[in-house]
N, C-alpha and C positions, 0 to 999 in steps of 0.2 A: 716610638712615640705613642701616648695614649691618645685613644679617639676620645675625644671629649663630647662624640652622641655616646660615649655610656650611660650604666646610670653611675649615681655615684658610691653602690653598691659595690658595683661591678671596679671602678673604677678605687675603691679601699682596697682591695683583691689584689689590682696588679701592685697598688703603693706596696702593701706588706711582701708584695715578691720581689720585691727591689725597683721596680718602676717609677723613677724621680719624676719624671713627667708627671705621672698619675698624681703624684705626690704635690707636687709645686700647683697642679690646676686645683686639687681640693684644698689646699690652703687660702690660694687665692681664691677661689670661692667663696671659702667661710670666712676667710680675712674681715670681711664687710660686718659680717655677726659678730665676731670677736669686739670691730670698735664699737658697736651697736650697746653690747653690754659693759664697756667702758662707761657709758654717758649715764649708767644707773648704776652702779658701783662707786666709792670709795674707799681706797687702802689709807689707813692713816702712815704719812710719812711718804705717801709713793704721787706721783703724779698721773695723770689722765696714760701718757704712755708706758708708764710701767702696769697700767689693769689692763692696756691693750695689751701686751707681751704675756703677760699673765694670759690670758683670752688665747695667744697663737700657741702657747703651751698647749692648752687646752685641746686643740686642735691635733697637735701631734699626738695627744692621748688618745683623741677619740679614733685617728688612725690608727693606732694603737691594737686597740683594746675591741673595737668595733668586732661583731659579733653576730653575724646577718641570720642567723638562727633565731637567732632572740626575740623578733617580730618587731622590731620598731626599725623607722627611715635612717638610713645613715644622718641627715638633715637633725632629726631630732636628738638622737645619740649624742654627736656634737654639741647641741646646743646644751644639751645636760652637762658634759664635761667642761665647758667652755664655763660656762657657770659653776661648776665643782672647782673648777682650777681657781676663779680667783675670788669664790667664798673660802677657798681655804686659804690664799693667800690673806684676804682677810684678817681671819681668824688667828694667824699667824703674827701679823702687824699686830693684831688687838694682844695676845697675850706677851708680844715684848713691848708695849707702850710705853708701861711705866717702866722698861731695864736704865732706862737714863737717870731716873729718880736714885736707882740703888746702885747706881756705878759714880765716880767720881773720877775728874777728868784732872790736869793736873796743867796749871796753866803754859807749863813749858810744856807741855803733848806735842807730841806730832801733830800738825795740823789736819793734815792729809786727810782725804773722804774715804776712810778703808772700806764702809761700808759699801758702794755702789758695785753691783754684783758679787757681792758676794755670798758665797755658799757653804759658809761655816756650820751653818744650822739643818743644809738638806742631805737627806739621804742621799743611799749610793744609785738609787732608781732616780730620782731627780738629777742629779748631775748628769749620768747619761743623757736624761731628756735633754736639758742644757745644752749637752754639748752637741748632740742629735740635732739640736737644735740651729745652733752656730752651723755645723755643717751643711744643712742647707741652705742658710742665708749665706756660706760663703763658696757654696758650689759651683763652680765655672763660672762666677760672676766677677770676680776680681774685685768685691765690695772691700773687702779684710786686705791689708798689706799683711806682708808674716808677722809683721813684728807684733800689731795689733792683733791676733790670731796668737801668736806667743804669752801676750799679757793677759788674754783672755784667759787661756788655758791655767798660767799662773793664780790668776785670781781665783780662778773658777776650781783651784788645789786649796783655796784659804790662806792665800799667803796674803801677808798687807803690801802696801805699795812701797813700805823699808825694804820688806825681805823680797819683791818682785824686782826692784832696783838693784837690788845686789847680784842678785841669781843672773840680770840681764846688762850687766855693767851700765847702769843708764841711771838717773838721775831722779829722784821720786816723781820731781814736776816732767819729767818726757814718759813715766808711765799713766801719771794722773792725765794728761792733756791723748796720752794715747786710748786709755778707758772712756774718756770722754767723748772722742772723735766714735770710737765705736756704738756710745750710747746715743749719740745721734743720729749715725749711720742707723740705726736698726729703727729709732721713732721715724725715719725720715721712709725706711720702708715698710713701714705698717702702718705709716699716715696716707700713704699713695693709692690712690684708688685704681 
């Protein structure tokens, strides 16, 4: 278990040595800053808790990537990537804004929200985060049943909720109500103080 008198130098150190402890106390730490820069931020299309998610990425970056050589506070580091992560989420909403103006949707469409997590557009280093991601939120907590962990993973391949249904014999509305249950699950834990 990490001692949480480190600092939190120290305390990035054991995270990158496999130390979940270390890990889960610095998120929950910076968890507060990540909502912090929610409340000045907007993604167009995304709501208050998807710039918080965006924000806890951030987080796993600066654990990451953190760099004690460098001369700056772990504190600040974060606070740089936490802000990198969701000006480029941003930037990202901003330059697909108008894709709806140039796509045409066809009234008999699938209805279904394919878009909600999905990761059709990120690289192969973001998906890992992603998933890096999911993994600790569903570390020995028992928050994910499998199956919602199953859809996750699906989705997070870029399948839609047609071809996620089919691969999982289940019905589009029991993976859409399942993605759902999940995206609440995760607002419900990065609302929590």
């Amino acid at each position: 278990m990490a001692d949480i008198q480190k600092s939190d130098e120290e305390l990035v150190a054991l995270a990158k040595n496999g130390d979940s402890t270390a890990e889960e106390y610095l998120i929950n730490k910076y968890k507060g800053m990540a909502r912090n820069k929610s409340n000045i931020y907007f993604i167009a299309g995304a709501d208050k808790e998807d710039v918080v998610q965006e924000g806890m990425i951030g987080i796993f970056k600066a654990i990451r990537d953190y760099d004690v050589n460098a001369g700056t506070s772990f504190a600040t580091f974060a606070d740089l990537c936490i802000r990198r992560q969701i000006i480029n989420a941003i930037k990202s909403a901003s330059r697909k804004k108008n894709k709806a103006l140039n796509e045409s949707l066809s009234i008999d469409a699938d209805s279904n929200n394919d878009n909600i997590l999905s990761t059709n557009d990120l690289d192969t280093e973001s998906k890992i985060l992603y998933d890096e991601f999911f993994e600790f939120m569903n570390r020995g907590n028992g928050i994910f049943s499998d199956f919602e962990r199953q859809v996750w993973l699906e989705k997070f391949e870029g399948n839609s909720y047609t071809e996620i249904a089919k691969k999982l014999d289940k019905s589009p509305k029991t993976i859409d109500n399942a993605l759902q249950r999940i995206k609440k699950k995760m607002n419900k834990i990065f609302m929590n103080d």
